[in-house]
N, C-alpha and C positions, 0 to 999 in steps of 0.2 A: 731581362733575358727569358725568352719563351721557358718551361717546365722540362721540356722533351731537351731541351739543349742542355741545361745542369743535369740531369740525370745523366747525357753521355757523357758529361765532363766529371759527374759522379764514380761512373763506369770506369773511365780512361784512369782517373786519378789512382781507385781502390786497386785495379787491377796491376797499374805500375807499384803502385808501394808495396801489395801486396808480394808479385811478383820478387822485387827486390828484396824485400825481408827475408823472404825465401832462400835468396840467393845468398846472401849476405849472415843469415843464420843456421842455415840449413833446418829449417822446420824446424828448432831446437825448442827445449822444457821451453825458455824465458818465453818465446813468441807464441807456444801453443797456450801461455796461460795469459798473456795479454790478450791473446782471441777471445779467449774463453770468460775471462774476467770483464774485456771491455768491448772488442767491437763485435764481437757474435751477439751480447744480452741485448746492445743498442737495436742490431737488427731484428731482432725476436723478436721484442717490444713493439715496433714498427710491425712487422706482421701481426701480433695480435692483435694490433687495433684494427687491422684488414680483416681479419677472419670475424672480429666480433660484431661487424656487420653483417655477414652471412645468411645469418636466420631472416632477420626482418627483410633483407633486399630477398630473399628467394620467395616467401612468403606475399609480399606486397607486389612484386611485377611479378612472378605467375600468376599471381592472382587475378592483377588488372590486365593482364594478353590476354588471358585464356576468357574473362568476361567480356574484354573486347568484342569476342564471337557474339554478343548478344543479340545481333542480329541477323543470326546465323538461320535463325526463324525467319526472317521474313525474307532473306536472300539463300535461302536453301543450297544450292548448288553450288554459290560464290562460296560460302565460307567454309563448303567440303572441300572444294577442288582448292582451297587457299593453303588447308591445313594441311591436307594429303601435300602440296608442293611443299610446300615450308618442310617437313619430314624427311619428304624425299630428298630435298636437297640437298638437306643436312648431313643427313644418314649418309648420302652418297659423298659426300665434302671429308666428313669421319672417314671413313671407311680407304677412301684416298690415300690419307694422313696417314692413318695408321700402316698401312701398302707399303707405301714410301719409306717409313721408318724402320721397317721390317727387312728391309729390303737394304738399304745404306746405312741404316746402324750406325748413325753420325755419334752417337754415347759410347762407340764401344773404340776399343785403342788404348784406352788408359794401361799402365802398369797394375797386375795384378796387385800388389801389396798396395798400389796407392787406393786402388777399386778397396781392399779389405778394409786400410783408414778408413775412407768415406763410411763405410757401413757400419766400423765402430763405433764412430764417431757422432754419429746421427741413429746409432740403433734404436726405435724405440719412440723418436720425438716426433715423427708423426703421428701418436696414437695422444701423447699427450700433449698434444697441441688442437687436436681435430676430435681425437676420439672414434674415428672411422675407418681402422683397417680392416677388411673384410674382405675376407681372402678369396673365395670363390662364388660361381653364381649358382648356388643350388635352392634346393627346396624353403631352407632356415630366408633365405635373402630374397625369393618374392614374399614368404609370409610377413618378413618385417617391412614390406613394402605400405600394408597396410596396418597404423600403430593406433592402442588401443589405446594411448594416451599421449596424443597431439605435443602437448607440453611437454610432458617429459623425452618425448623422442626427440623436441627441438635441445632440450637440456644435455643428453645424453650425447648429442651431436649424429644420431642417428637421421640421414639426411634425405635417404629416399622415404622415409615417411614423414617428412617434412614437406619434400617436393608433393608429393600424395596431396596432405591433408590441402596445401597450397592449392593445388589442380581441382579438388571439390571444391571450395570455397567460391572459386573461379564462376565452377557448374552452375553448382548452385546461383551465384547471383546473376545469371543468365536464366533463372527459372522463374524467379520471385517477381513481383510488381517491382516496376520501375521507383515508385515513391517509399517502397522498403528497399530495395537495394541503394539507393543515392549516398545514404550515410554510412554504409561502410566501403562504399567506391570511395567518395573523399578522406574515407581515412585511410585507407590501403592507399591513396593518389599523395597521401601528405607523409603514409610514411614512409613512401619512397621516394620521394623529394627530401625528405631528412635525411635519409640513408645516404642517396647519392652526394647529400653538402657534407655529410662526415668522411666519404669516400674521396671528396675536394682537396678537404684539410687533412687525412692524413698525408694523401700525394703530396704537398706541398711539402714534406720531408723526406721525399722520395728520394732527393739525389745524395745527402746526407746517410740515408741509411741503405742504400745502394750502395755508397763508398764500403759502411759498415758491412755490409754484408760477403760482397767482393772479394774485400780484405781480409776478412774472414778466410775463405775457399783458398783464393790465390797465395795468400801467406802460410796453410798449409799444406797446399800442394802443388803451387808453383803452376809452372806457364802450361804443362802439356793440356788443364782443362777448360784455357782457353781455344785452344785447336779444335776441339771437339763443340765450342761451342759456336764458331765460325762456320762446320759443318752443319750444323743445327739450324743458323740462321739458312744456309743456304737451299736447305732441305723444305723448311717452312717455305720461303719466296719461292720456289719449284713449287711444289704443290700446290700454291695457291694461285700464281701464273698458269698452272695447268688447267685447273679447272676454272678458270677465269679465260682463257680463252678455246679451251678442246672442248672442258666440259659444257660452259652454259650456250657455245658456237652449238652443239647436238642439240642440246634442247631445245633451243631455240627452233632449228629448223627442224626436229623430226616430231617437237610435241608442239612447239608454239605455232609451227608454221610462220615463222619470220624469219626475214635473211638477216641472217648474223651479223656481214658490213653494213648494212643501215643500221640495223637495231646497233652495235660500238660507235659507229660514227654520229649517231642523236645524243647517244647517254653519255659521250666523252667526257661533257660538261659535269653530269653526275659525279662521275669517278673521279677527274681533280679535286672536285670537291671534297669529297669523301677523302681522298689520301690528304688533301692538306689541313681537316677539319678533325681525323681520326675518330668523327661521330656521327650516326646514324641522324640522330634526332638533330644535331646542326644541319644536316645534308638534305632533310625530310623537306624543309617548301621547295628547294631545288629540285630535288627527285618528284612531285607532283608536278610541276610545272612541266614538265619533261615528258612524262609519262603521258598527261594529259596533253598538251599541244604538239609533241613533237612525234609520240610512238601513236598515239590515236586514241588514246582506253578510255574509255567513257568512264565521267567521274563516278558515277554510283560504283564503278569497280576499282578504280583507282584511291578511289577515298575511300574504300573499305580495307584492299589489300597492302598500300605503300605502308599507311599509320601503323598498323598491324605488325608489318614486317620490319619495323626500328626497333620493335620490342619483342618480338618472335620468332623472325627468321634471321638466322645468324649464323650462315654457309661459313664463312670462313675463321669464325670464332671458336665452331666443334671442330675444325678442320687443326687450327693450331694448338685447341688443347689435347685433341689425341695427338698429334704430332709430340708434343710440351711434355706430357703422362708419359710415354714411352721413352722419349730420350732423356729424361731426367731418371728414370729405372735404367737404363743401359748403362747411365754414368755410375749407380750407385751398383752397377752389377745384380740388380734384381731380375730376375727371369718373369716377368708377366704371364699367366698362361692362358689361353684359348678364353677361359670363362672370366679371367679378371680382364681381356682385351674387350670381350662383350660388354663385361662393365664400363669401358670405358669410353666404347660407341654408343650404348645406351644416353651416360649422365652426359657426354660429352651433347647431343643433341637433346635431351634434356633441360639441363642446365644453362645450354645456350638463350634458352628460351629466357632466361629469368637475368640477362645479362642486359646490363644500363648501356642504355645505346650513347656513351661518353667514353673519351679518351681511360681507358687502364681499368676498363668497369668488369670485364671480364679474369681482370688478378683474384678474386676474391674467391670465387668458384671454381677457378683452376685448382687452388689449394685446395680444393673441397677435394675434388676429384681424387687429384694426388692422395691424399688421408683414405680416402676411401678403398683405395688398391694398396695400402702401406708402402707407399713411398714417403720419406721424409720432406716433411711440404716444406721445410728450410734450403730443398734442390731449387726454388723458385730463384733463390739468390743467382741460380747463372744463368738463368734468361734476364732478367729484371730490365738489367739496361740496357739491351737492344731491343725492350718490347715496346719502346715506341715507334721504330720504323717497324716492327712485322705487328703492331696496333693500325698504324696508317695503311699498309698493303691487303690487312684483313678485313678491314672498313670496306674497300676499294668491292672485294669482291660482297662483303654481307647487303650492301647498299643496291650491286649489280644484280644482286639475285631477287630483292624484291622488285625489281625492275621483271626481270627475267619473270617473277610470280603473277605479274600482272599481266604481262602477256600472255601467260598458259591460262590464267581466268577468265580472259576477254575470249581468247577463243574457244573454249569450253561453255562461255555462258551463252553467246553466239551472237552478241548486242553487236551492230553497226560500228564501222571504227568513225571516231571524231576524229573531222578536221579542224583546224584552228583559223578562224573567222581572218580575212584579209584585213590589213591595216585601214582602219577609216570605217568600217565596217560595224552596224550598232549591233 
């Protein structure tokens, strides 16, 4: 049985028993301290093995995108006008999200006394879980953007000079000789291939401590936080339907110059794949293939920008964590304000950058975020299990927008569009 189906069956199950213990005990001492004693520590556990990947996965794939550019020297314009897109995208996918959420406020409706549990409940444990509450964006929070001790800032859980020190590393090995940068690309390249196979095996207890977690929530506060999270779902799939077809339809024809019904009716094949693969980097020969024969982009652009954009551009991944960040604060009744929402468009495209283009790769830096705005990153428990379908629908559009980047490249660099050689044809 596929991953993604035990985790809903994980979902279904925690939520019915949870619900019913609810019902059947009224939240009472006994249940609050089987939570507390057994299925909240199970799920904990489970997140912390998620978050203690963290450091090395942000450190090793910023590192290797942002080096990627290496040949940003010899293709000059391709790899500005590639970054400038990938940003823009992003920024504009966040920015969406966060609109949306502000706007429908799918977190809010709870019972005020249930909203004050939650807070009690959870006071506190995202600082010691993460270490990164931080409250507003001033002066103190660019300074500690650059830290004066790499190591201890990864120690401390201080994570924008983590992403920092990540981002020069990147620079840098885009400056050095080829024959000094190679060994620590392979090891930034192996220990992100580590990273990712721990990221494998904790999922593979996914549905188990999904249940755990659930159970948790629903056991002490019963059915009304699943309504809210029904809203939640429906608010993410809006937003990213929207900009999947209003948004990148604009771009398309007022920056790419391409008509929007060709350019959906070529990439169709991209995007099945993408929603039923939930991976960028599984999606990636299909999306070249595509690009190149079917949209026109000449490989030198397409083999620079699609690779790039599995590991970089991730429109609909900043799109669902500010969405994520926000309604997990409305549940817990946290007021976000103007400078912690910029932090959260910031890390949100950010962070995207540093996210494994694999099924549930972007759980790990969600938590980040959340800790970083002091939200208790144990609110992850009520997306958990539905983030395999708004995983698949996110894919859909992160895959469509390196699409969509290659096209803004090709017309910006101003190369000839390929056609694809007639059958029979040497």
């Amino acid at each position: 049985m596929p991953l993604h189906t035990r985790i809903m069956i994980g979902l279904a199950l925690g939520a019915v028993a949870g619900v019913t213990t609810n019902v059947l005990t009224g939240g009472g001492e006994g249940t609050q301290r089987f939570v507390s004693l057994v299925t909240e520590p199970l799920g904990r556990i489970w997140l912390n093995a998620l978050i203690m990947v963290v450091i090395p996965l942000i450190i090793s794939t910023l590192a290797l995108g942002v080096a990627g550019l290496g040949s940003i020297n010899r293709l000059g314009r391709i790899g500005a006008v590639t970054l400038l897109s990938f940003l823009g995208l992003t920024a504009l996918a966040t920015m969406l999200g966060l609109l949306a959420v502000n706007v429908i406020r799918p977190g809010d409706g709870l019972d005020p006394e249930m909203t004050a549990r939650l807070i009690e409940t959870y006071r506190g444990q995202s600082d010691q879980a993460m270490g990164l509450a931080q409250g507003a964006l001033g002066i103190e929070t660019l300074v500690r953007i650059v830290p004066r001790n790499p190591v201890q800032a990864a120690a401390s859980g201080e994570m924008l000079g983590v992403i920092f020190f990540a981002l020069m590393i990147g620079v840098a090995l885009t400056m050095v000789p080829e024959e000094k940068a190679a060994p620590l690309l392979r090891f930034f390249d192996s220990v992100a291939a580590v990273t990712i196979a721990i990221i494998n095996l904790v999922m593979r207890f996914a549905p188990y401590a999904v249940f755990a977690l659930i159970f948790s929530v629903t056991a002490r506060f019963g059915f009304h936080i699943l309504f809210n999270l029904l809203k939640y779902v429906g608010t993410v799939v809006g937003c990213l339907a929207l900009f999947l077809v209003v948004g990148y339809a604009l771009i398309l024809q007022f920056v790419a110059r391409r008509n929007p019904l060709d350019f959906f009716s070529k990439a169709r094949i991209v995007m099945l794949t993408a929603f039923s693969t939930s991976s960028s980097n599984a999606t990636l020969p299909t999306t070249l293939r595509v690009v190149e024969e079917e949209l026109g982009v000449p490989r030198q652009v397409s083999g620079f920008v699609i690779p790039l954009g599995a590991t970089m551009n991730m429109n609909g991944t900043a799109l669902f964590e500010g969405v994520t960040v926000l309604f997990v604060a409305q549940v817990f009744g946290i007021a976000l304000s103007l400078g912690q929402q910029l932090i959260v468009i910031l890390m949100s495209v950010v962070t995207a950058i540093g996210v494994a283009g694999i099924p549930g790769g972007s759980i790990p830096l969600l938590m980040m975020v959340l800790g970083m705005v002091g939200v208790p990153v144990e609110g992850i428990a009520i997306i958990l299990g539905v983030d395999r379908i708004l995983d698949m629908c996110r894919t859909v559009v992160n895959v469509t927008g390196d699409m969509v980047t290659a096209t803004i490249v090709h017309r910006f660099e101003g190369a000839p569009l390929v056609t694809a050689a007639p059958a029979g044809a040497p």
